[in-house]
Structure formats: structure tokens, C-alpha cells
N, C-alpha and C positions, 0 to 999 in steps of 0.2 A: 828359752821358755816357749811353750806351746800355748794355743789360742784358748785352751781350756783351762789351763794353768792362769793364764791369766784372769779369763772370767772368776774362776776359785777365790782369786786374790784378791780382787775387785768388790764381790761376792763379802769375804771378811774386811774391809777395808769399811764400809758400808756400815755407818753407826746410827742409821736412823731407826727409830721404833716403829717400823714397819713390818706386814706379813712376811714371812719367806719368799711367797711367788711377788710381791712388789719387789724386792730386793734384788730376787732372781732379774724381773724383767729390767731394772734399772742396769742391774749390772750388763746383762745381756747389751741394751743399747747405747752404752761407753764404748765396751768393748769391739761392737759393729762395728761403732765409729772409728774406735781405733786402729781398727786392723781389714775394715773394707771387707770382714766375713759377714755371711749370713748365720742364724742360728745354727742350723746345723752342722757347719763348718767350723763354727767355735767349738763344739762335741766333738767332732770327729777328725780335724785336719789337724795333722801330726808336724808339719814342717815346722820349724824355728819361724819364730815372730822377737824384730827387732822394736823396744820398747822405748819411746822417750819417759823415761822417769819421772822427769819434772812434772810434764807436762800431761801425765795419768794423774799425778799426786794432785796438781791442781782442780784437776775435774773433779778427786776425790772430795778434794778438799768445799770443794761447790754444794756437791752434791750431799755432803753432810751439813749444810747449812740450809736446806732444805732445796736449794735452785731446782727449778725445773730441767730434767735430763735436755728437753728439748732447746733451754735456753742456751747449754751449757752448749750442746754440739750443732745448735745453730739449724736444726732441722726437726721437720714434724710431716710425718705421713696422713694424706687426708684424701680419700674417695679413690685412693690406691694411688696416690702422685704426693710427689716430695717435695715441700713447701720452705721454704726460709724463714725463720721467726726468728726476733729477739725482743727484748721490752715494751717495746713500740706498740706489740700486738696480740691479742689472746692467741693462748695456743690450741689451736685445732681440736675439736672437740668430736670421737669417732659419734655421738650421737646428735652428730647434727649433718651426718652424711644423707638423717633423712627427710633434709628440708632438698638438698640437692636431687634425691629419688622424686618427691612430689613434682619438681620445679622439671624436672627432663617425664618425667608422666603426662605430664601438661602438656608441656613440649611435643611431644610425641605426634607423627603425622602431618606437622606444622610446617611449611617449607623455611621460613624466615620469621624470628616472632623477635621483641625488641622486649631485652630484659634488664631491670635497675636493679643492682645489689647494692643496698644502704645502708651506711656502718661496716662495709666491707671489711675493716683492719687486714687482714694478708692478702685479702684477695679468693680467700680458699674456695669460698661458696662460688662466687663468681666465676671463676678462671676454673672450679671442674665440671660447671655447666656449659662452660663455651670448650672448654675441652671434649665433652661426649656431646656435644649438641653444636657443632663448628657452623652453621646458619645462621643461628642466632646471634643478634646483634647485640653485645652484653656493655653495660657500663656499670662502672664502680664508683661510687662514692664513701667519702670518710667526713670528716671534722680537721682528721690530723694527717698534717702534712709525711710525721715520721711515717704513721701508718700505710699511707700512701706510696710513699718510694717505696717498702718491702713489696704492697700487692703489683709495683710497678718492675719488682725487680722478677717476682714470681710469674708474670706474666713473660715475661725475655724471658726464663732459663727454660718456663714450658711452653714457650712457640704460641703463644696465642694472639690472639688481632682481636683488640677492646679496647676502649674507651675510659680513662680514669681521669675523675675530675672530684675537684677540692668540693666539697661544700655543705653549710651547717646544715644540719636537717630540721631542725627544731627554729631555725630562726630565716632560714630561707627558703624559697619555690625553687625546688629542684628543676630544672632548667629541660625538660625533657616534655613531650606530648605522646599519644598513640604509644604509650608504652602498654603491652599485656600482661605481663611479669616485674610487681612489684615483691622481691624476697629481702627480707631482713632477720640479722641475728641482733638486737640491738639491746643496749645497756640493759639488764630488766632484775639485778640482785639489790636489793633494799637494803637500805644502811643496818635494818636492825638484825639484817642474816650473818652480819660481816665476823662475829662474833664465832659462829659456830662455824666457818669454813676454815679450810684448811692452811696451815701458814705459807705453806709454797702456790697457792694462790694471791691471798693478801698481800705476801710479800713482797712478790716479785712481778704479778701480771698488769698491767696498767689498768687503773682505777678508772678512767674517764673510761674505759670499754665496758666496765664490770657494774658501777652504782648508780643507783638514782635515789631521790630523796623516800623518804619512808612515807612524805605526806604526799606525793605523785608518783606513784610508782608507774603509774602507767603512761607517765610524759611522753616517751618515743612512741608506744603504738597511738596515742592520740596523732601527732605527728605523723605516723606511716597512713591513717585512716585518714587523716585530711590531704594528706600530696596525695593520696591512690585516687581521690576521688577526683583531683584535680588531671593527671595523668596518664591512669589507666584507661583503656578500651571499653567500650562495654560488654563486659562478658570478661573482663581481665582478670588476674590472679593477686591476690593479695598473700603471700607466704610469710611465716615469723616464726622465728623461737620465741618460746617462753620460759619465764617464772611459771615451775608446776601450780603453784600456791595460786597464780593470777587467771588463769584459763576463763572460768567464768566468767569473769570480770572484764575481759579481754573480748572473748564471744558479746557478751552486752553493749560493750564499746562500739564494735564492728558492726551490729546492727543498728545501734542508733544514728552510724551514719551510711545508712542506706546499703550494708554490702548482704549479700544472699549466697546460701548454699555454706552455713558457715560451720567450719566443723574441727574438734580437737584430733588430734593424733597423738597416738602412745609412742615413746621411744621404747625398744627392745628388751629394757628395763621395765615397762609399762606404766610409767611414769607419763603424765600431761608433758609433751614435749614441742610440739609446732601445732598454730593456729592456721586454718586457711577461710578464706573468703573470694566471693563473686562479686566485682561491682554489678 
């Protein structure tokens, strides 16, 4: 069997009700996995590929139960670098590469600037700021401990020097001063959304990263807007994703505790996607 024979297979094997080009692309990323091709060496590389049977059936068999491709093969591409995920931690979201663009814009010019990434779960944000911006001093916190060993493991497989430490956000002082770059992706989908997303979300992505209550939706950036103000610089950066739905609401917040120059950005999508602020 050849690499495209396989994809084909893979391709029909694939019993979810989804478009063709998702099905395409799931199968595409088995089969990467499988056989160590790029796309276009699954098209056109003609050599014999030796298959473990079982052990496709079972990805198959994953991935008809809706699992995440990413969970299945243990990897997820973010800001062009290959990250480690399993349960533990959302999986890499390409439209949140553009809280990382803001956060190295910022950066820019800066010889040494000292950055908190909070709620970190892989590390991704984190670990591809200090990867394109190697001066800066980056630290990472979570809640979860699981979440923390993968952003600990992501930082050894991609060489980076940072800082990772345990700690609640919501109930403790982040342990940090003279920081200029507070960025966070932090919990922000309300109980009453959970309903209409998708089930290899729900199912499988970890809940503590993903909900917050319907009657505070905005507990973590409350949180992010009172440690920014306690830690940031003057003139520091305040970064976040958001709930599209929250923006306003979020802007409002941010100025009632004193932050300036506050402004939404669209994801590529054009969707309300990251808030920024100045203390």
C-alpha cells in the first residue's frame, strides 16, 4: 500500500457527518502521523508504506467517536511550532496566534520586557512568545497541575528558558511585580453556550479550561484586571481572548479599573476576538 492509498482508506473509514474538506483534512492528519509524510508526499510518494493495522483501526475507531485528531496523535501545530496536548489542556486554537502577534508587536524594540501568561494550559501562548522574542522573560501559570507538566514538557522539546509556576488566579496574588505583559486566554464560554458547541469539544476538552458560570461570566477577566493592576508597569499591556458575545462588557470592565487605550481586535474571521488595554 502507498501513502495515498492509505489516505483513500482512512478518507472512507471516516463515518462522521462532516464536510468532505474536514474529513479530507482529518484523514490527511492520521495519516501524517502515520507515516511521518507531508501532504504532499501522501499524493505523490509512490514507495510501499508498512501499516500497523490495529493500531490505524484504533485511531479510526477514536476518531469516529468524535475525539479530537489532535488528542488522538498527541500533537497540535501553533504559531508554526508543535506542541504536545492531551486532555489535560485545550487544544491550540489557530485564532489565537493573534493574541501572540499583539504580545511580540508590543514587544518589539524592547531589549528585555517581563511577560505573565495566565491560564497558560500548554504553554502555547507562552512558550511562542519566548520562542520569537528569546529576551523576554516569560512565566507561565495554570490552576492545574496536569496542565502544567505538558506546558513543562512543551517547553524542553522546544528549548526555551521560562518560568512555570502552580497558582490559582482567581483566589490568589500572582506572585510577580514590574511585569509589562499581562496575556491571557482564560475560561470565558458560559454554561448556557455548552448546548450549541460541538461534541468533540464538550466531550473531550477539559471543562475547567473551557466554563464559567452564566451568572459571572466575566470572573477571570475581573481577576486579570485586578492582578494587572497590582503587577503590571505603568504603561504595561493587558492581552486577553475572548467570548465574541462579551467584548463590550469586557471593555467596560477594563476601564472601570482604571486601564487606557482600550481596544477590541477582530480575528481573521472578523469576529470580536482579543481585548487589549494600558494600565
Amino acid at each position: 500500500m502507498i501513502a495515498k492509498e492509505l489516505w483513500l482508506k482512512t478518507v472512507a473509514a471516516i463515518t462522521l457527518p462532516k464536510e468532505a474538506d474536514e474529513k479530507n483534512a482529518i484523514a490527511f492528519a492520521w495519516v501524517e502521523f502515520l507515516t511521518q509524510l507531508n501532504r504532499t508526499e501522501i499524493v505523490t510518494d509512490k514507495k510501499e508504506i508498512r501499516l500497523d493495522e490495529n493500531f490505524w483501526q484504533q485511531g479510526i475507531a477514536r476518531i469516529n467517536q468524535h475525539e479530537p485528531i489532535q488528542y488522538i496523535t498527541g500533537e497540535a501545530y501553533f504559531y508554526g511550532l508543535r506542541f504536545f496536548v492531551d486532555h489535560h489542556v485545550l487544544i491550540p486554537r489557530p485564532e489565537t496566534e493573534l493574541l501572540v502577534d499583539i504580545v511580540l508587536f508590543y514587544a518589539k524594540n524592547k531589549n528585555e520586557i517581563n511577560i505573565v501568561d495566565a491560564c497558560t494550559g500548554s504553554g502555547c501562548i507562552g512558550i511562542s512568545i519566548q520562542k520569537k522574542s528569546p529576551t523576554s522573560n516569560v512565566y507561565l501559570t495554570d490552576v492545574s497541575a496536569d496542565a502544567l507538566a505538558i506546558a513543562q514538557k512543551n517547553a524542553d522539546e522546544l528549548k526555551v528558558n521560562l518560568t512555570i509556576l502552580q497558582s490559582d488566579l482567581l483566589n490568589e496574588k500572582l506572585p510577580f511585580s514590574q511585569i509589562d505583559v499581562l496575556v491571557s486566554n482564560p475560561p470565558y464560554v458560559r454554561l448556557q453556550e455548552k448546548a450549541s458547541m460541538l461534541e468533540n469539544v464538550v466531550k473531550y476538552e477539559p471543562h475547567l479550561a473551557l466554563f464559567v458560570p452564566d451568572d459571572d461570566a466575566l470572573i477571570f477577566y475581573k481577576a486579570l484586571a485586578q492582578q494587572g493592576q497590582n503587577l503590571l508597569t505603568n504603561g504595561g499591556l493587558l492581552a486577553v481572548e475572548i467570548n465574541e458575545a462579551l467584548a463590550d462588557e469586557i471593555c467596560q470592565l477594563f476601564a472601570l479599573h482604571q486601564y487606557t487605550t482600550i481596544t477590541i481586535h477582530k480575528d481573521y474571521s472578523g469576529k470580536n476576538r482579543i481585548v487589549t488595554a494600558i494600565k
